[in-house]
N, C-alpha and C positions, 0 to 999 in steps of 0.2 A: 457528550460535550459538544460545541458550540461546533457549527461548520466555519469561520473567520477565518480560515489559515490565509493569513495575511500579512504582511508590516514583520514586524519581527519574529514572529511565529515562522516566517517562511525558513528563515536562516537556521532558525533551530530544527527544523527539518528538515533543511540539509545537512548541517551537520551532525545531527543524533540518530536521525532512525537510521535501523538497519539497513542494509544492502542485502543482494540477493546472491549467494554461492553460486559461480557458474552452472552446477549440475541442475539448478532451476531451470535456467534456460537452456542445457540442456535437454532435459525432460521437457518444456515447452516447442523446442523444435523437431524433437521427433514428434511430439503427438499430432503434429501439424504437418509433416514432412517441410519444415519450409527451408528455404534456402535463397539463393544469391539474387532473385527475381521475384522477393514475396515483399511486399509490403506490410506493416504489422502495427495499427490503431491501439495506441497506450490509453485506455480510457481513464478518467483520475489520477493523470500522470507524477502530480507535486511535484519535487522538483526534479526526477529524471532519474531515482535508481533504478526504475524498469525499462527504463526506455533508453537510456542509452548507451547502459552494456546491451540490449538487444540490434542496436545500429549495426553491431558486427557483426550482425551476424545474417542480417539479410538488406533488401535493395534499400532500403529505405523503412524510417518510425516515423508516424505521426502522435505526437505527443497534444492530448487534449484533457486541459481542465479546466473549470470554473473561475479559479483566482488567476489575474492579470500577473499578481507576485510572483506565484508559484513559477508562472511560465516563464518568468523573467530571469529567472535564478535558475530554471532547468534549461532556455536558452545559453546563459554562462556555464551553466555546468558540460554540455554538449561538448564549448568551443573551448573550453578548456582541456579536455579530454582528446581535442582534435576530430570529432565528430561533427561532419558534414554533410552526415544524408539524414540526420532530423531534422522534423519543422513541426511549429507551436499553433495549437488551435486553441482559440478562447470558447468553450463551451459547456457543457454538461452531458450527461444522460441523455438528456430529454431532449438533445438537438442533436443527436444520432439517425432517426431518420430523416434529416435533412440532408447528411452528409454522401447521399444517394447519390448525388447530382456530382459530386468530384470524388468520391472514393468508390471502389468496386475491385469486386476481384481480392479483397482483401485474405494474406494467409491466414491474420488472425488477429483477434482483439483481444489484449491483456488488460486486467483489471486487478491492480494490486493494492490490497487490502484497505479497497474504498467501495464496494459492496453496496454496504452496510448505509453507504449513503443516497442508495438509490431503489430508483423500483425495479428490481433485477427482473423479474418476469417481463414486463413490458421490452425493457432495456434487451432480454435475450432475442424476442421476437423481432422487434427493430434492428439487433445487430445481422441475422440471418441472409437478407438480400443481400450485404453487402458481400458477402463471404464467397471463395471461390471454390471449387471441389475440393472437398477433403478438408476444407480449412474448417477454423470454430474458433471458440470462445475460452479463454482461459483464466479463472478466477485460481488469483493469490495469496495466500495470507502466511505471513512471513513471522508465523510466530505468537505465543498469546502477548498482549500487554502489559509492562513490566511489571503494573499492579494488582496482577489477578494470577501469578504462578504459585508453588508451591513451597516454594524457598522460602526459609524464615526472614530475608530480608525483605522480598516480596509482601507477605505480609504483614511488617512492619512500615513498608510504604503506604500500602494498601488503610493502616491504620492511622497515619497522618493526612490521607489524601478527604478518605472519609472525616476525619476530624476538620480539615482547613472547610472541606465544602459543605458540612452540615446536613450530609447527606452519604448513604453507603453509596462506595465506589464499584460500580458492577461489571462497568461495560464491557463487553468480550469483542467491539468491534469486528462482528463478524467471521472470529476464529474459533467458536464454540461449536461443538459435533452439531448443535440443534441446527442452528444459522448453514452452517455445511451440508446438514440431509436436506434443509429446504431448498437451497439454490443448487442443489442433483436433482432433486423434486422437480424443479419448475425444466432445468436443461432437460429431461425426461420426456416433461409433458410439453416441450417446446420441439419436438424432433432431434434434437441433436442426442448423441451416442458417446456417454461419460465415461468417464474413467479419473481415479483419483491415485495422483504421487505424491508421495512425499521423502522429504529430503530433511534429515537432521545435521545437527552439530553442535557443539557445546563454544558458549562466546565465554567471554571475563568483559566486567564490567568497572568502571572508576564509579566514582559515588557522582563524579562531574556528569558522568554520559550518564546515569540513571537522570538525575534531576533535568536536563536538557531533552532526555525521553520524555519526559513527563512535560516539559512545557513543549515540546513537538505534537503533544495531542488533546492543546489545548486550543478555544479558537481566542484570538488576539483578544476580546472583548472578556475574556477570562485571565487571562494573565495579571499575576499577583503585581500591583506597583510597581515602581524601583524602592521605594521607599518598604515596601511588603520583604520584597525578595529575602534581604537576608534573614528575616526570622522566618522562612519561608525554609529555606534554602537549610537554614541550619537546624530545622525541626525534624528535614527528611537526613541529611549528615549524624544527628545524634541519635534518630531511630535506626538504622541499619549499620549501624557502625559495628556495634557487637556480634553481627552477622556477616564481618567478610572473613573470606574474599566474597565477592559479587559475578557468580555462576550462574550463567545462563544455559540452559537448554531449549535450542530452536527448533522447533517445530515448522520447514516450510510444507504448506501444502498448497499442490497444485491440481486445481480443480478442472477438467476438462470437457468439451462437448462437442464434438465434431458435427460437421454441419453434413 
């Protein structure tokens, strides 16, 4: 799917995807020892679930992504939360080592479940100088995508999604074992010292928060009209309906590499 998360797409990203169970960041601050004097690089931030439950938990987040939106709406989500030691970088990936010149020392840079959109082996070796003893890299994936589980409503989405875009729905966004062994592969063969957690829990879902999943991981230049929507809307409503409740099981895993 498209990278666009922009315009209205952003809002549906904040409000539909998941959040992250404290015991994530949990398990991210032990791996890391970090604490009340670490600073912590949210790379692919959107609009703030990693990044500013992490705020509390050390000195300061730097929250950095590509879309202006995204930033703008994880800015309000910060100040609404009362979060005052995050600040918004507009960049990418790929402007990571630039970021040499004002960040260092870093306890650790989170990447949640936007991977998938970059060249992570470059990306690991670039993040490295920044990092301070013992600190590293933490990729997160918060789960498969709602159209690729094993639930029978799951694949009933799965079968409108593919039907609306004329094409099978695959994508595993970088939550698939394979996607998983290669970026341990690459932390491996980058120096850093991995280790994998993970954290489950079982959600409930409304049929509203399914379809607003599914326009959160779409990019803006793909979203269905207003004029689409509701036969849109009502194609995915009468596929999964014979399949509630709407049962989730999450899978977070967190991927780690110490520098």
């Amino acid at each position: 799917m498209s990278l666009g998360f922009s315009g209205e797409v952003t809002e549906f990203y904040h409000r539909f995807r998941r959040g992250y169970p404290p015991a994530a960041f949990d398990a991210i601050a032990e791996a890391f020892a970090l604490g009340e004097d670490d600073v912590v690089l949210d790379l692919g931030c959107g609009t703030g679930q990693l990044a500013v439950p992490m705020a509390a938990r050390v000195r300061a987040v730097v929250g950095m992504d590509p879309s202006p939106d995204m930033l703008a709406r994880a800015r309000q989500t910060a100040a609404d939360a009362g979060v005052t030691t995050a600040s918004w970088l507009l960049g990418s990936d790929t402007d990571v080592p630039a970021l040499g010149s004002v960040l260092g020392g870093l306890g650790a840079v989170t990447v949640g479940q936007a991977l998938h959109w970059m060249d992570h082996a470059t990306l690991f070796a670039a993040v490295k100088p920044l990092l301070r003893a013992g600190g590293g890299i933490a990729v997160v994936t918060n789960g498969e995508p709602l159209w690729l589980q094993d639930s029978a409503w799951s694949q009933a989405l799965r079968g409108v999604l593919s039907g609306w875009f004329g094409q099978p729905i695959t994508a595993a966004c970088g939550t698939d074992d394979a996607s998983q062994e290669r970026y341990r592969a690459a932390l491996t063969a980058g120096g850093y010292a991995t280790e994998v957690r993970v954290v489950g829990y079982t959600g409930d879902l409304t049929a509203e928060e399914i379809i607003g999943g599914v326009y959160s991981a779409m990019g803006e230049d793909q979203l269905p009209s207003a004029e689409e929507r509701p036969v849109f809307e009502d194609r995915i409503r009468t596929a999964i309906a014979p399949h509630a409740p709407f049962t989730e099981p999450v899978r977070v895993t967190i991927l780690t590499g110490r520098a």
